[in-house]
ZADO-1210 file (C-alpha; in nm, 4 decimals, padded with zeros to 6 digits):
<atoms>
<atom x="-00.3402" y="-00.6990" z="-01.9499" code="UNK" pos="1"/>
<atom x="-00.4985" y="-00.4148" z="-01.7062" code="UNK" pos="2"/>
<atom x="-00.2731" y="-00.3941" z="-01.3715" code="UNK" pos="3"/>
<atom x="-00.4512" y="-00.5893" z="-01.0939" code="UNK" pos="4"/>
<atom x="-00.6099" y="-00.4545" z="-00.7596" code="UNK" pos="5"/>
<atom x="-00.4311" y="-00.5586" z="-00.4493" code="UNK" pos="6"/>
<atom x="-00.6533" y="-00.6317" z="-00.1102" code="UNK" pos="7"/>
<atom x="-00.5184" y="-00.6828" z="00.1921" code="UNK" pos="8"/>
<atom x="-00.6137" y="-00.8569" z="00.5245" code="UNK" pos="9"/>
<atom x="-00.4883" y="-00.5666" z="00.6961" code="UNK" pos="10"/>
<atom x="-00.5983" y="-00.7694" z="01.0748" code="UNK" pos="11"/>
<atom x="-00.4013" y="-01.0606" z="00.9894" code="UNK" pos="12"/>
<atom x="-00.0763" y="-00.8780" z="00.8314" code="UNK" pos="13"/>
<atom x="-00.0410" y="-00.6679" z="01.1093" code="UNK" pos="14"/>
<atom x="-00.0656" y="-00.9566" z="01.3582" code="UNK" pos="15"/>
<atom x="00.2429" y="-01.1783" z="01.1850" code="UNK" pos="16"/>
<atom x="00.4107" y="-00.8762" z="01.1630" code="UNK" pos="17"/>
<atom x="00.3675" y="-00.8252" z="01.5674" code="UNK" pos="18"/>
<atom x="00.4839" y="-01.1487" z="01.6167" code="UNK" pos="19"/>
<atom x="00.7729" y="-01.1599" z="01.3229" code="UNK" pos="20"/>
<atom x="00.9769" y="-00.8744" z="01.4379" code="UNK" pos="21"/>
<atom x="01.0960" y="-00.7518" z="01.7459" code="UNK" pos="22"/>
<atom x="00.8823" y="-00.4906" z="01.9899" code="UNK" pos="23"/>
<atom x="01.2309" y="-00.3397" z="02.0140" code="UNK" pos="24"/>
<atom x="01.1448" y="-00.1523" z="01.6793" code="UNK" pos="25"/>
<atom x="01.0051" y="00.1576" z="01.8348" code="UNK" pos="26"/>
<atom x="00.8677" y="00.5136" z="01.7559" code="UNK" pos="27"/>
<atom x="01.0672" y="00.8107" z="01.8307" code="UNK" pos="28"/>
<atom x="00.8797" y="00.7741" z="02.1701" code="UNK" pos="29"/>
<atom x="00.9301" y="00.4243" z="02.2858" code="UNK" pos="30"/>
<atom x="00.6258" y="00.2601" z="02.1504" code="UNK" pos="31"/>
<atom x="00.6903" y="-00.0395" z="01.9146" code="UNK" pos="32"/>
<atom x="00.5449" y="00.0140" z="01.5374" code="UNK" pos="33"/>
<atom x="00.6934" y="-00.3516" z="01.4390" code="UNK" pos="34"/>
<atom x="00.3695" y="-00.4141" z="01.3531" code="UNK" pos="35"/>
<atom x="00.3242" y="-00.1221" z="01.1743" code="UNK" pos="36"/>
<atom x="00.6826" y="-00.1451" z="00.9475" code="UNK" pos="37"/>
<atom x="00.6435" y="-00.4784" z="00.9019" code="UNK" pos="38"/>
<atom x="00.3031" y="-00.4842" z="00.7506" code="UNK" pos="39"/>
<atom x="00.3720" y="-00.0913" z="00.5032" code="UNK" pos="40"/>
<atom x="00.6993" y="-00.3020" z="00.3916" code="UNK" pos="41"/>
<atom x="00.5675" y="-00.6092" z="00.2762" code="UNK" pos="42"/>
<atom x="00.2059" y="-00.4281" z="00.1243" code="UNK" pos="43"/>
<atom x="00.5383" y="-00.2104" z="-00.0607" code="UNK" pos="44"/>
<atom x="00.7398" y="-00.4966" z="-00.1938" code="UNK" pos="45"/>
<atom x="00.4006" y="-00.6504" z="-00.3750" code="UNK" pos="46"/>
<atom x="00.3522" y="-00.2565" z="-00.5185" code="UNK" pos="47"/>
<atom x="00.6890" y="-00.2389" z="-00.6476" code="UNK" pos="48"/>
<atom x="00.6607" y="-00.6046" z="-00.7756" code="UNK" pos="49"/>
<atom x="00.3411" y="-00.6217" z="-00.9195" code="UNK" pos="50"/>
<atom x="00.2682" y="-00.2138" z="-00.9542" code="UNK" pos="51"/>
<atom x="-00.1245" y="-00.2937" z="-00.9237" code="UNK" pos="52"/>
<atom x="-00.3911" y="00.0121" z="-01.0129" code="UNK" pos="53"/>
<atom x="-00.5173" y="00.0505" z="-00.6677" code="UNK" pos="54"/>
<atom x="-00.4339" y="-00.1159" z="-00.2845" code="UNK" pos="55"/>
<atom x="-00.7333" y="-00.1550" z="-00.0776" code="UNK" pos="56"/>
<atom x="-00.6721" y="-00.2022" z="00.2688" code="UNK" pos="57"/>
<atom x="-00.9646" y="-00.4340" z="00.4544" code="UNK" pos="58"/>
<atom x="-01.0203" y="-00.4674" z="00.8372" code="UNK" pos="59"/>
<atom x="-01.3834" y="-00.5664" z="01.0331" code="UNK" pos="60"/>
<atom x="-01.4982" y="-00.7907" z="01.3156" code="UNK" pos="61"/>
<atom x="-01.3237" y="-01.0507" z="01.4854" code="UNK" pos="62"/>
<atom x="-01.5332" y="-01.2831" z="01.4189" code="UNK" pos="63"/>
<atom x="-01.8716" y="-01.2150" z="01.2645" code="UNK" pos="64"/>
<atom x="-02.1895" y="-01.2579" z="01.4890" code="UNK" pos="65"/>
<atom x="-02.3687" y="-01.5089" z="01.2500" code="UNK" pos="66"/>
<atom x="-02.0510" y="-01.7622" z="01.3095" code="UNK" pos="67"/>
<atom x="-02.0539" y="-01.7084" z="01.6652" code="UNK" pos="68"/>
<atom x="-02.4482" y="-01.7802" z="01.6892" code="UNK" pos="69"/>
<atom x="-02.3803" y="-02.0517" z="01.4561" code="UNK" pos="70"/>
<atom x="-02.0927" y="-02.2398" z="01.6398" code="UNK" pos="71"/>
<atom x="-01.9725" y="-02.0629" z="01.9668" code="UNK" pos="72"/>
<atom x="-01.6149" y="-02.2306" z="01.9909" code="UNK" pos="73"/>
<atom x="-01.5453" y="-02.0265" z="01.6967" code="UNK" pos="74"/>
<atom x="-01.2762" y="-01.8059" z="01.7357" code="UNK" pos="75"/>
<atom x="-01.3074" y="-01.8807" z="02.1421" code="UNK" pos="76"/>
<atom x="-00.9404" y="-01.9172" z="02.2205" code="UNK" pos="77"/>
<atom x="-00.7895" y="-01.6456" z="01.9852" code="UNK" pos="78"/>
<atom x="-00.5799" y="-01.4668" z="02.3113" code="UNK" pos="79"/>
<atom x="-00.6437" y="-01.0566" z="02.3483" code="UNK" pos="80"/>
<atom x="-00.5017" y="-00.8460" z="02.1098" code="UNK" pos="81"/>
<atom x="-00.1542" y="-00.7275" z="02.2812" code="UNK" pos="82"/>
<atom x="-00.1963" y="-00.3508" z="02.4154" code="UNK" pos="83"/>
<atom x="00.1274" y="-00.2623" z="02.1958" code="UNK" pos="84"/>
<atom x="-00.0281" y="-00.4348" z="01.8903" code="UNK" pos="85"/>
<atom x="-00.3356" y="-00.2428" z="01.9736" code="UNK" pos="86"/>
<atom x="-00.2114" y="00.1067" z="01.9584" code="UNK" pos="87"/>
<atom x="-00.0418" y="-00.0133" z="01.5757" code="UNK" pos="88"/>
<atom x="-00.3851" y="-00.1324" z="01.4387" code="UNK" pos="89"/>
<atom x="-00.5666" y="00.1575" z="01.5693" code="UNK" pos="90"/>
<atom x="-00.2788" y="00.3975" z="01.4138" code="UNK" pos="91"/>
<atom x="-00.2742" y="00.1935" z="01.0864" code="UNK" pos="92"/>
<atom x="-00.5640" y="00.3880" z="00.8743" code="UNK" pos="93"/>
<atom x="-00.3501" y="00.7116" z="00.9296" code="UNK" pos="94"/>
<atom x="-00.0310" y="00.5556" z="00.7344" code="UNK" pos="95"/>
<atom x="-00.2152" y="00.2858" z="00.4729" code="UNK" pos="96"/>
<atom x="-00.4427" y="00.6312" z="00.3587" code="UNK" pos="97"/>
<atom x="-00.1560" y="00.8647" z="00.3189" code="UNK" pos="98"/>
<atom x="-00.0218" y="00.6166" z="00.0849" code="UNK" pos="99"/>
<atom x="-00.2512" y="00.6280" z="-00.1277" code="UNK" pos="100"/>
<atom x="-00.4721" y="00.2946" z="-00.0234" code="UNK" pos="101"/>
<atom x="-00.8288" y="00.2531" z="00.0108" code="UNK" pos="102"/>
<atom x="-00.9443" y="00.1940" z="00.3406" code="UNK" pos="103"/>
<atom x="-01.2663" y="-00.0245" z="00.3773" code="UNK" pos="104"/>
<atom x="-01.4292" y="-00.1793" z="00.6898" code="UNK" pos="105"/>
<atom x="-01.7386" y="-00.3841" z="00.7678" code="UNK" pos="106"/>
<atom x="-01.7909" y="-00.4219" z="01.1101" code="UNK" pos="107"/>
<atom x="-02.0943" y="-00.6974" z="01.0886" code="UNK" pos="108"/>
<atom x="-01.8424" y="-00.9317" z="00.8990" code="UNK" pos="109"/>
<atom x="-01.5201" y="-00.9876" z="00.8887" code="UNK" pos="110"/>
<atom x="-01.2162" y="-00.8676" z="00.6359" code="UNK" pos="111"/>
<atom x="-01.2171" y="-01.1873" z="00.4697" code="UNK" pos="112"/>
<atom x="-01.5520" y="-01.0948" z="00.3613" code="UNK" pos="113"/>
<atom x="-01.4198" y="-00.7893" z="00.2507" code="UNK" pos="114"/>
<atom x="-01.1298" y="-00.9459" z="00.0191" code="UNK" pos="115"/>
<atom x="-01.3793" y="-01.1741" z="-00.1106" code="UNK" pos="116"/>
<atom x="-01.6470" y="-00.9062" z="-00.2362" code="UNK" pos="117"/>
<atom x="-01.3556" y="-00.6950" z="-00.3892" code="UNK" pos="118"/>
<atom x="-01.2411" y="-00.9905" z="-00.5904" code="UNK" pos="119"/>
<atom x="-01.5429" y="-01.0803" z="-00.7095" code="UNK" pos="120"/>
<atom x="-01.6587" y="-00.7066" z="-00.7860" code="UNK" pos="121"/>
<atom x="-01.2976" y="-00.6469" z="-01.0017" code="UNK" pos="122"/>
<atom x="-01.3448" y="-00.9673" z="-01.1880" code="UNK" pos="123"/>
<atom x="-01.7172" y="-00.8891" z="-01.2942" code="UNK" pos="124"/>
<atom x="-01.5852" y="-00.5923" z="-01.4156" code="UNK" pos="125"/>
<atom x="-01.3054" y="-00.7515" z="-01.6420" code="UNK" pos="126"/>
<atom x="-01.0073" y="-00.7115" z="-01.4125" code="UNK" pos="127"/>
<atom x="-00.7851" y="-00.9366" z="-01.1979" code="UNK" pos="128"/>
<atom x="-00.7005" y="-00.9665" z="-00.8497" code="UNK" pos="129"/>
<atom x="-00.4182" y="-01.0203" z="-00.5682" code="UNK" pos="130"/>
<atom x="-00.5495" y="-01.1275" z="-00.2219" code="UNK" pos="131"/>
<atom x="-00.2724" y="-01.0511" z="00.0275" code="UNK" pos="132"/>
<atom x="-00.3730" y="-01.2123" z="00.3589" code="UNK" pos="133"/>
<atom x="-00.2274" y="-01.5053" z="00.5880" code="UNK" pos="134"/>
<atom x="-00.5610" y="-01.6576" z="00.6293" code="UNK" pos="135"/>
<atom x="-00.6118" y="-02.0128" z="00.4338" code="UNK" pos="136"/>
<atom x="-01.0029" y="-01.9684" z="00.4269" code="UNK" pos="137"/>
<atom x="-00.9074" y="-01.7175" z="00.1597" code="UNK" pos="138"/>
<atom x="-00.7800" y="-02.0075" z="-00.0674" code="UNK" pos="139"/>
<atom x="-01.1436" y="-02.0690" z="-00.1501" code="UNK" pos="140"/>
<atom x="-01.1281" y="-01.7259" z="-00.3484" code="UNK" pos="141"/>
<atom x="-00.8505" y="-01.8494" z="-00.6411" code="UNK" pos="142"/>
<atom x="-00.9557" y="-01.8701" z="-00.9438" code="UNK" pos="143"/>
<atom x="-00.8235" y="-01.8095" z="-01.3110" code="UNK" pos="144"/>
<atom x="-00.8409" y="-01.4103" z="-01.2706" code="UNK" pos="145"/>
<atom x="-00.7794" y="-01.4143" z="-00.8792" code="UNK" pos="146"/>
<atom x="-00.4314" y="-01.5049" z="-00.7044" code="UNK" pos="147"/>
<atom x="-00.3953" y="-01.5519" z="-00.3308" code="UNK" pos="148"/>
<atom x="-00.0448" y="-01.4106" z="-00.1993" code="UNK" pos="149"/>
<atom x="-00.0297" y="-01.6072" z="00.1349" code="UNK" pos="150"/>
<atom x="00.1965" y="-01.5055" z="00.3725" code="UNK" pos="151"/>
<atom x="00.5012" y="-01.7219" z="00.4738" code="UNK" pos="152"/>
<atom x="00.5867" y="-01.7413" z="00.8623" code="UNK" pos="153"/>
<atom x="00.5955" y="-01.3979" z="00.9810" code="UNK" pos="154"/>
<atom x="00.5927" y="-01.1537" z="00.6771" code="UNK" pos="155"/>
<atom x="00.9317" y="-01.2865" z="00.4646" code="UNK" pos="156"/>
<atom x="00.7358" y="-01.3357" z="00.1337" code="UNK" pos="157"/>
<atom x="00.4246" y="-01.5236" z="00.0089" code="UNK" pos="158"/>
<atom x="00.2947" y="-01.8327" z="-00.2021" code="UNK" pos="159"/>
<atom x="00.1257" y="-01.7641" z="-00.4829" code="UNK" pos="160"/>
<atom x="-00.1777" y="-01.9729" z="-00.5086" code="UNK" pos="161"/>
<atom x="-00.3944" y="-02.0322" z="-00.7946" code="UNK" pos="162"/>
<atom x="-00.6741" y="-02.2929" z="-00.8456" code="UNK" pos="163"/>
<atom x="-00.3906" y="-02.5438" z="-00.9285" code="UNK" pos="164"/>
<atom x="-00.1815" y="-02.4435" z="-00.6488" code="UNK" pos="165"/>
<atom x="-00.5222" y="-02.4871" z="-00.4132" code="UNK" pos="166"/>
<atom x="-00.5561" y="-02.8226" z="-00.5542" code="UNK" pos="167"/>
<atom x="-00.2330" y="-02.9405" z="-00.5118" code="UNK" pos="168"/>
<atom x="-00.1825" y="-02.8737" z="-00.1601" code="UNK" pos="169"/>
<atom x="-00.5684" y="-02.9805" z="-00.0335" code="UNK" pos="170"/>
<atom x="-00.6965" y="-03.1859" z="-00.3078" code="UNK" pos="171"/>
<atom x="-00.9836" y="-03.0059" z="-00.3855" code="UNK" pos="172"/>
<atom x="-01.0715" y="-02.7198" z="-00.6320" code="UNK" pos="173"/>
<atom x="-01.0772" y="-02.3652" z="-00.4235" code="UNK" pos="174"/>
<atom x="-01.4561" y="-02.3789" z="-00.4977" code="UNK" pos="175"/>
<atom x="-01.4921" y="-02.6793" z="-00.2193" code="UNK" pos="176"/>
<atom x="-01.2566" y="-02.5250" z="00.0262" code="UNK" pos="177"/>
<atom x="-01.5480" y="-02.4687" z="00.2597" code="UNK" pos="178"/>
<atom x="-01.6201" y="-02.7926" z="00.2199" code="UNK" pos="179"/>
<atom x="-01.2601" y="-02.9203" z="00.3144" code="UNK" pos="180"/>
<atom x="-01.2579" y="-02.7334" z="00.6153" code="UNK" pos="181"/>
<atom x="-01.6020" y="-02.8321" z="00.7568" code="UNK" pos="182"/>
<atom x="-01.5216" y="-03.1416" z="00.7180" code="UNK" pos="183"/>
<atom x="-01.1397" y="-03.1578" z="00.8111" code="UNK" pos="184"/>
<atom x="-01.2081" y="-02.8668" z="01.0381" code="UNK" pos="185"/>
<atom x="-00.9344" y="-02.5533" z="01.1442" code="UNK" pos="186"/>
<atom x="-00.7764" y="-02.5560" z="01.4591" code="UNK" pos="187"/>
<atom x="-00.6984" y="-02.1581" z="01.4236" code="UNK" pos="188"/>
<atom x="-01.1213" y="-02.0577" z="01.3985" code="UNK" pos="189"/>
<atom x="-01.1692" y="-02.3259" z="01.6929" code="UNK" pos="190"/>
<atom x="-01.3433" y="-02.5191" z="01.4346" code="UNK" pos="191"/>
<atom x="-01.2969" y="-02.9245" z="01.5147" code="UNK" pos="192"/>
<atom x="-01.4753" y="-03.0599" z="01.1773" code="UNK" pos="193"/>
<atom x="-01.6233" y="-03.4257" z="01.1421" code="UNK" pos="194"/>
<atom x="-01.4735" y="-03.6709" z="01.4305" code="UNK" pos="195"/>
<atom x="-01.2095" y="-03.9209" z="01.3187" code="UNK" pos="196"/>
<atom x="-01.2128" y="-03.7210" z="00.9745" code="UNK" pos="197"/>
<atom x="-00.8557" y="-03.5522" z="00.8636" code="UNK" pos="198"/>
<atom x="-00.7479" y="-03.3777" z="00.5180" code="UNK" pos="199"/>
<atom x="-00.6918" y="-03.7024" z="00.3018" code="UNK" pos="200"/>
<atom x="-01.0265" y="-03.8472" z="00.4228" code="UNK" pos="201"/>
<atom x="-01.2086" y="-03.4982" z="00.3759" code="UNK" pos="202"/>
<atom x="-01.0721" y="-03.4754" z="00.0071" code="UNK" pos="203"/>
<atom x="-01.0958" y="-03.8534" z="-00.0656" code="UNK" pos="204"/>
<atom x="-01.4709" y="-03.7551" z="00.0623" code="UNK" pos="205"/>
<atom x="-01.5198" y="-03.4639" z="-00.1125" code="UNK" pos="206"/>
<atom x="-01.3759" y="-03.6028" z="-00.4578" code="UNK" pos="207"/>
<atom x="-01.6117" y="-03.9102" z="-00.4632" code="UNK" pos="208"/>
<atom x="-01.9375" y="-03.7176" z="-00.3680" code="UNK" pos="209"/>
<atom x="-01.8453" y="-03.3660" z="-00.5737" code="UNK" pos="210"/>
<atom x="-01.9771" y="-03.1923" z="-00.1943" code="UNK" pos="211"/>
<atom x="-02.0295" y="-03.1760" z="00.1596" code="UNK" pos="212"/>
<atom x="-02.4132" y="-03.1828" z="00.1374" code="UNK" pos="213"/>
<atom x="-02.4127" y="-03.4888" z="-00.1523" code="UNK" pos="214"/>
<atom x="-02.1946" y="-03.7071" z="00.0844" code="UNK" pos="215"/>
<atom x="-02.4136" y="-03.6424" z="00.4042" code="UNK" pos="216"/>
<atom x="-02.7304" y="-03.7048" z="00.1927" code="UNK" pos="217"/>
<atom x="-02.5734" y="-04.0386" z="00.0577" code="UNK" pos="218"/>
<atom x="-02.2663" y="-04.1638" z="00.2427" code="UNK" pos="219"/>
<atom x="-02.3064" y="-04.5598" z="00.1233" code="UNK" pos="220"/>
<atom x="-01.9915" y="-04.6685" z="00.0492" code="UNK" pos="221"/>
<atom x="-01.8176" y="-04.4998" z="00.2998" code="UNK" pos="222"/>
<atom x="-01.6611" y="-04.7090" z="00.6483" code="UNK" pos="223"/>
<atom x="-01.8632" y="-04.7421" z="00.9401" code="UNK" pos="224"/>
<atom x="-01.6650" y="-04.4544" z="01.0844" code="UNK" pos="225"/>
<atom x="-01.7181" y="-04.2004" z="00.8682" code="UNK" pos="226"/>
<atom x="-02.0614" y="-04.2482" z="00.8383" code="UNK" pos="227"/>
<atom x="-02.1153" y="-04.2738" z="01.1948" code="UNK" pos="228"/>
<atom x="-01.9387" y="-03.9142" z="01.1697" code="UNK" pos="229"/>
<atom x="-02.1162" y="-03.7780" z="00.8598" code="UNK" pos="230"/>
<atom x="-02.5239" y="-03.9256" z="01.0219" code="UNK" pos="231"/>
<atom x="-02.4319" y="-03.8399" z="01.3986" code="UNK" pos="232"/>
<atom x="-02.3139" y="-03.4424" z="01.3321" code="UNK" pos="233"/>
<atom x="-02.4719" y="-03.3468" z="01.0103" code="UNK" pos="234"/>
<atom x="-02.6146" y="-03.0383" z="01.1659" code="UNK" pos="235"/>
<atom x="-02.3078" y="-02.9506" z="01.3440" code="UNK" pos="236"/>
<atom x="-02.1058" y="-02.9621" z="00.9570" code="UNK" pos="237"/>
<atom x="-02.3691" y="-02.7679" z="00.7618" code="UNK" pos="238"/>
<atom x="-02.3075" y="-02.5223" z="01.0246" code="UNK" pos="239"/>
<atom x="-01.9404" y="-02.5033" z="01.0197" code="UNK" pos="240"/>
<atom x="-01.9748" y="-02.4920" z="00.6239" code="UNK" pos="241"/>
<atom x="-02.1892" y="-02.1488" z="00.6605" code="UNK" pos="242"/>
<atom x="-01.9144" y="-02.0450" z="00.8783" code="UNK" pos="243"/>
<atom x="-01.6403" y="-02.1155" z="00.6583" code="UNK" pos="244"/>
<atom x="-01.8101" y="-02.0056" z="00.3429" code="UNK" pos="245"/>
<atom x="-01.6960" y="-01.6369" z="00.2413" code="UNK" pos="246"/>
<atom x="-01.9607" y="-01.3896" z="00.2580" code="UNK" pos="247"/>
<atom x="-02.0562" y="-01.1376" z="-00.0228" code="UNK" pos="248"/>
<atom x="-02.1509" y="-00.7551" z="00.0776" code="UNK" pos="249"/>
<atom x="-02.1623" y="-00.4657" z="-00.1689" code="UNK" pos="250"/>
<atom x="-01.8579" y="-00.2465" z="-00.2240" code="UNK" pos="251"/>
<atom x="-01.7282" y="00.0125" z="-00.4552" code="UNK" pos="252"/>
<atom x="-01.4658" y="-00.0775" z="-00.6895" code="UNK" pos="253"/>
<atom x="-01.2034" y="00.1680" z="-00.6329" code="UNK" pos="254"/>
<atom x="-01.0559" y="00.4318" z="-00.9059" code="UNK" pos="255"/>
<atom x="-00.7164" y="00.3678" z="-01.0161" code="UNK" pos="256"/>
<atom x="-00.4969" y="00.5224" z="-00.7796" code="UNK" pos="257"/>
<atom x="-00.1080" y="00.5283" z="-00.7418" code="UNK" pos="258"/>
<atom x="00.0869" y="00.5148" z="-00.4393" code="UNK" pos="259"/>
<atom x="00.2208" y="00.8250" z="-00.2406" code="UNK" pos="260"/>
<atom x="00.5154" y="00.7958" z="-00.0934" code="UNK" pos="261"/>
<atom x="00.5596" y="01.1256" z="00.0167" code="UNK" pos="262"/>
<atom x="00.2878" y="01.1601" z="00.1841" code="UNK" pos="263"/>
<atom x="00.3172" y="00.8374" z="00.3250" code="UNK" pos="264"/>
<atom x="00.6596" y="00.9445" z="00.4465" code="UNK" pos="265"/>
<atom x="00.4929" y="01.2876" z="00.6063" code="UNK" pos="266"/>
<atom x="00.2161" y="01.0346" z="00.8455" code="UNK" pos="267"/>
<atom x="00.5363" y="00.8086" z="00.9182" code="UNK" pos="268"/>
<atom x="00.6875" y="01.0589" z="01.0331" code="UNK" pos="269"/>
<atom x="00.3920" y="01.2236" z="01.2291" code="UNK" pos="270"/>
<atom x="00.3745" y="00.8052" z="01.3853" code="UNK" pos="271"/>
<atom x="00.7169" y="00.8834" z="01.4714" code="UNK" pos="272"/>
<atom x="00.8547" y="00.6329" z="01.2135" code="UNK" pos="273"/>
<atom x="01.2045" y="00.8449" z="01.1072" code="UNK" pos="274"/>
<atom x="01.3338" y="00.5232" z="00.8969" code="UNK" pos="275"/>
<atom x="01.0688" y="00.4329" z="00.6936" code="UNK" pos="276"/>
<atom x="00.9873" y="00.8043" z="00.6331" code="UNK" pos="277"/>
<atom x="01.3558" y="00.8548" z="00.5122" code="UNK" pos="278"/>
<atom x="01.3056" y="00.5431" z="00.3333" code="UNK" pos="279"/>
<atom x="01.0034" y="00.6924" z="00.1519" code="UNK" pos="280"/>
<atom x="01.1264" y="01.0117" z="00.0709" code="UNK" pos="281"/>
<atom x="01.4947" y="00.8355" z="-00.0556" code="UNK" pos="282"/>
<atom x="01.2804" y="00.6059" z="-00.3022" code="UNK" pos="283"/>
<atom x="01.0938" y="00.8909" z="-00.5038" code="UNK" pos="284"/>
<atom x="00.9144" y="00.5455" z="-00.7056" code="UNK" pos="285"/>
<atom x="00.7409" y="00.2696" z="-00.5429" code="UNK" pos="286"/>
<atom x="00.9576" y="00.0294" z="-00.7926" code="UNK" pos="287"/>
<atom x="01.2950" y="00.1434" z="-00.6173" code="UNK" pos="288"/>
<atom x="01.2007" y="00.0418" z="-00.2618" code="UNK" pos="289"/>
</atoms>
């Protein structure tokens, strides 16, 4: 079986990493790169695990305008980026393309987008793909040719999930994820979902009627509650399904393309990373690190 491609949600790796390991994990001049280390050394450990053909490394908006115009609570609370997180991300292209990754960026949508469209393009054209990301939206995006490598707490390892690992821990298929969460909603997009209406309701809900849409457009049956929830902000939950529905854009699919660790030790150590550039240089094969 070809090698897969791995994609990563570079945004939301680099922010557990900020948070999983200490700012005391500097640069030869001070400034912490936790952010940075933490995010080359887990996108390492999948390439010496899993050796895929290509890394592509995905960043864009904060949150996409059409979601904002659509429901403005979304995303609202997310704090500032930290001004020591900020220098990392805006360093990050500089390491992930030494090594060898391709760098893409949309900046109408957002890098979940991004994963999404790369999975989809590899799998059209007979491959397979890893999603690397700490996001649960992505979870919509498993499917027979398509694992999602969510990130434990921090960045200590990942959960492989497939469509049966998606089922299991929601009780829906990963093609009514979007579905789930409009109705269920997700606290971390600022999304409340349908009033009185939590995950075993949502996929008791969503299991009966085979959709969102089918059980607004016929909710007999269901308790004076949830229908009261499903007639009163119908609007309001085809809107947060458009939000939480994965958007396609055209991309490339990348050339095979192996991982450099020398020249990802020569930008660490122009970032003034002198471990992980030792590191690099020491391993001589991505497999050994």
């Amino acid at each position: 079986m070809p090698a897969p491609l791995l994609v990563v949600d570079a945004p939301s790796l680099l922010y557990r990493a900020w948070f999983a390991l200490p700012d005391s994990i500097t640069d030869a001049d001070g400034r912490p790169v936790n952010a940075l280390l933490g995010a080359t050394n887990a996108i390492l450990r999948v390439v010496a695990d899993r050796a895929p053909r290509a890394v592509v490394i995905c960043s864009g908006a904060e949150a996409a305008r059409y979601r904002i115009e659509l429901y403005a609570g979304y995303h609202a609370d997310r704090p500032p980026v930290p001004e020591g997180l900020a220098w990392q991300i805006a360093h990050s292209p500089v390491l992930f393309e030494a090594l060898g990754w391709t760098l893409a960026a949309t900046e109408e949508l957002e890098a979940d987008d991004l994963l999404h469209s790369f999975a989809l393009t590899e799998v059209e054209a007979g491959g397979s793909a890893l999603l690397m990301t700490g996001d649960r939206d992505m979870f919509q995006c498993a499917a027979p040719a398509v694992t999602v490598l969510y990130l434990k707490t921090g960045v200590r390892g990942f959960e492989e999930m497939g469509p049966a690992e998606v089922r299991k821990r929601y009780g829906v298929p990963p093609e009514l994820v979007p579905d789930f969460i409009a109705l269920r909603g997700d606290p971390s997009d600022g999304l409340p979902g349908a009033r009185g209406i939590g995950e075993k309701t949502a996929a008791d809900l969503l299991a009966r009627h085979g959709s969102l849409e089918a059980a607004l457009a016929r909710p007999i049956g269901e308790t004076p509650r949830v229908q009261g929830a499903l007639r009163d902000q119908a609007g309001e939950l085809r809107d947060f399904l458009a939000i939480a529905t994965l958007q396609r854009v055209e991309v490339v699919r990348p050339a095979d393309r192996a991982t450099d660790l020398d020249a990802g030790a020569n930008a660490a150590e122009q970032l003034g990373m002198l471990r992980l550039a030792a590191r690099l240089r020491g391993a001589g094969d991505p497999s050994r690190l």
